[in-house]
C-alpha positions, 0 to 999 in steps of 0.5 A: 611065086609070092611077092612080098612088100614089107613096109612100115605100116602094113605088109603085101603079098600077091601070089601068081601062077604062070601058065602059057605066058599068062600070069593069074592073081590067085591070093593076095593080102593086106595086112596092118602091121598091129600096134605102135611105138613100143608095143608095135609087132616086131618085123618076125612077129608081123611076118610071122603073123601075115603068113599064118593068115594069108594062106598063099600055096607056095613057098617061093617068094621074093623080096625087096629092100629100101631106104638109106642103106639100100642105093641104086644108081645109074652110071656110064663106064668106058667098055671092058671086059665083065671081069674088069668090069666087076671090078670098076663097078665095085670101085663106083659103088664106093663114091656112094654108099654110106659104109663100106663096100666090104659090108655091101651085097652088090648087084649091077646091069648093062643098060643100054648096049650101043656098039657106037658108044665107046662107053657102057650103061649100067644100073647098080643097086648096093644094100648093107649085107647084114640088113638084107639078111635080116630080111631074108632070115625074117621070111625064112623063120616063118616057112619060106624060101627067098628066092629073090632080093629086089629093091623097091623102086626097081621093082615098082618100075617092073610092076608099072611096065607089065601093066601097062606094056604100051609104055615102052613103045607108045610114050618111049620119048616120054619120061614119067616118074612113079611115086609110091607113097608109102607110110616109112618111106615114098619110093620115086622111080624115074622111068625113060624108055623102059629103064628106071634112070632114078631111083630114090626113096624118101624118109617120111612120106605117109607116116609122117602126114599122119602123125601131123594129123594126130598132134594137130587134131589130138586123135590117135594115129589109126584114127588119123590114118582114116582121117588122111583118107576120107576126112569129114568136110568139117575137118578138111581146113585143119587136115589141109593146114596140119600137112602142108609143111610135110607136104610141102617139105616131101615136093621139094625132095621129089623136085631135087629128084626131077631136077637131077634127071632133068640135068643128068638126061636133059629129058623133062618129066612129063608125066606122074603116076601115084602108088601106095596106101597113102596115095589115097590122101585127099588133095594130094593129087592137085597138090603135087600137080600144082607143085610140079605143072605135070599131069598126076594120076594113079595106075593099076598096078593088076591091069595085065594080071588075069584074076583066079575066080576066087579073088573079091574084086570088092577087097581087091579094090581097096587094096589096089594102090598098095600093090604095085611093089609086090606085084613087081616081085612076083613078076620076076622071073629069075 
């Protein structure tokens, strides 16, 4: 199975093969999505492009959606049938989305079943139909099959408990969150004994930083890219000054977040793991530690996964941190 995480800023594959339980990394790519304003790659031609160079075997892959027109939600329902259910669930949806459940796919899950509770636990997630489908039909123009639609966050949570399957157990009184920080959008999953009770995706987030640090330094934005990552000491002050408000302007929405869990499930945040191509930006761990008085540090998202002999662990190493999401998808098994 291929898992394909489309961002902004670049695109993600992995493709896994599955044997006795056992699941193998085989091929995975990272690809830069070419160009920038109006000369960018159209999201076809990058997909277009990303599948002609990554050579994966198979055909099946799975996908995932974010942003404003894709919500997830965690809601408490009195116990009902599942076709009274359908409904109710429909019913919720519509004090969340912004248009209308007429236009939405929408898909939902029992969460936790306690035959003492008189009600029950459910994760919704609602994406505008015609904004899935443009997905969809983007992989399929270029040879693929989507087997499956998941949602950033959900699948980013996915990704973290099969690298690190302790957690449901070991930690299962600790609630940690996981932020991917990605170049469009920063995806936060707030995870609590195995389930994502908060999932949200932040405007902005790496894309933004790099655009401070083009206006500000004067330098076009790929070279602000690598200036974010590994900035020369001499340029360090100006870096740091030129990303502070939108630093400081993306803590404040992952507080809301926090704070949010913390009322909903009188539970704290106990612990941050960070993700995605622009986790790597200097400082940006003491920053949100600062920000938050929690531990942060980053994961692997390929802990659990057996690498083919043929994968460089040298390219591999690199692009680790941005492939949480796709791995998440390629685990799936439905």
């Amino acid at each position: 199975m291929i898992g394909l995480d489309i961002g902004a800023y670049s695109i993600k594959g992995i493709e896994l093969q599955q044997k006795d339980k056992v699941n193998t990394l085989v091929n995975f790519k990272v690809q830069g999505r070419s160009g920038e304003g109006e000369e960018k790659d159209s999201l076809a031609a990058a997909v277009k492009k990303f599948f002609r160079e990554a050579n994966f075997s198979g055909k099946d892959v799975n996908i995932s959606v974010s942003g404003h027109l894709v919500i997830v939600r965690f809601v408490e329902l009195p116990r009902m049938s599942e076709d009274e259910l359908k409904s109710a669930v429909r019913f919720e949806v519509e004090k969340y989305i912004p248009f209308s459940v007429d236009e939405a796919i929408l898909d939902y899950q029992a969460t936790v079943n306690n035959p003492q509770s008189k009600n029950v636990a459910i994760i919704f997630a609602a994406a505008k139909n015609d904004f899935v489908k443009h997905h969809i039909d983007t992989v399929q123009q270029a040879g693929f099959t989507v087997k499956g639609v998941d949602v950033d966050g959900i699948a980013l949570t996915n990704a973290f408990l099969s690298a690190y399957p302790a957690q449901k157990e070991e930690n299962k009184d600790k609630a940690v969150a996981l932020l991917n920080v990605g170049d469009g959008f920063l995806n936060v999953s707030i995870a609590w004994q195995g389930i994502p009770y908060v999932v949200r995706d932040i405007k902005g987030a790496g894309g933004e930083l790099t655009e401070e640090i083009s206006k500000t330094l004067g330098v076009g934005k790929e070279e602000a890219y690598q200036l974010k990552h590994n900035p020369p000491p001499d340029k360090k002050d100006a870096i740091t000054n030129a990303i502070r408000p939108a630093l400081s302007k993306m803590t404040k929405e992952i507080s809301l977040s926090f704070g949010y869990f913390e009322n909903q499930f009188a539970k704290e945040v106990e612990k941050v793991y960070l993700s995605g191509g622009s986790s790597g930006l200097f400082g940006l761990k003491e920053f949100l530690s600062e920000s938050f008085d929690v531990q942060v540090e980053d994961w692997d998202p390929l802990n659990s996964i057996k690498l083919n002999e043929n994968i460089s662990t040298e390219s591999l190493k690199e692009a680790k941190a941005s492939l949480g999401v796709a791995l998440g998808l390629a685990i799936r098994d439905d």
